[in-house]
C-alpha angles and dihedrals in degrees: 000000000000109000110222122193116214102175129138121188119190146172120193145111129281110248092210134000113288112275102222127181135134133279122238081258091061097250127131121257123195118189125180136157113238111200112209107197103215121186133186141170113272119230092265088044096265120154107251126189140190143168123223119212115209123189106220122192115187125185141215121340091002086048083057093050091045087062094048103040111037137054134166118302096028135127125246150181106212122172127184155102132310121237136179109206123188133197133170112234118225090274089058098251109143121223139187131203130191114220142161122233110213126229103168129034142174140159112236090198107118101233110245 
């Protein structure tokens, strides 16, 4: 049987405090945006820079630790899966978004 590897590991900062609230099935979902700041030479040599913005979904007791430990601006290790999910709007129009569902996070801000 052919192995696949579906694992993302990033550092970055939340763009805005978790959103957390609970799935029809009861169960606690946490959702943030982690930006990655990336940077490489140009073609002339030129220093270039960019942020990636990557939308995170954790579940259950994670999705509880989320709320608690992290808030906008912070840094954070997050590892996990990548997963496409698609829905079809009420017009009928059908979307996709890329996200990562976390299985491990933690908040890399030194408490005060």
């Amino acid at each position: 049987m052919h192995q696949g590897l579906n694992r993302v590991t990033l550092i970055g900062r939340l763009a805005g405090d978790p959103e957390t609230r609970r799935a029809p099935s009861g169960v606690v979902v946490a959702t943030f945006v982690l930006t990655v700041p990336r940077s490489w030479t140009g073609p002339e040599g030129q220093p270039q820079s960019a942020i990636d913005s990557f939308n995170v979904v954790a579940w259950g007791e994670l999705a509880e630790r989320c709320d608690q430990t992290l808030s906008g601006g912070g840094q954070a290790y997050v590892e996990g899966r990548l997963q496409v999910r698609g829905w079809t709007d009420s017009e009928g129009r059908q979307h996709q978004q890329t996200e990562i569902v976390a299985a491990q996070v933690l908040s890399l801000d030194t408490p005060a």
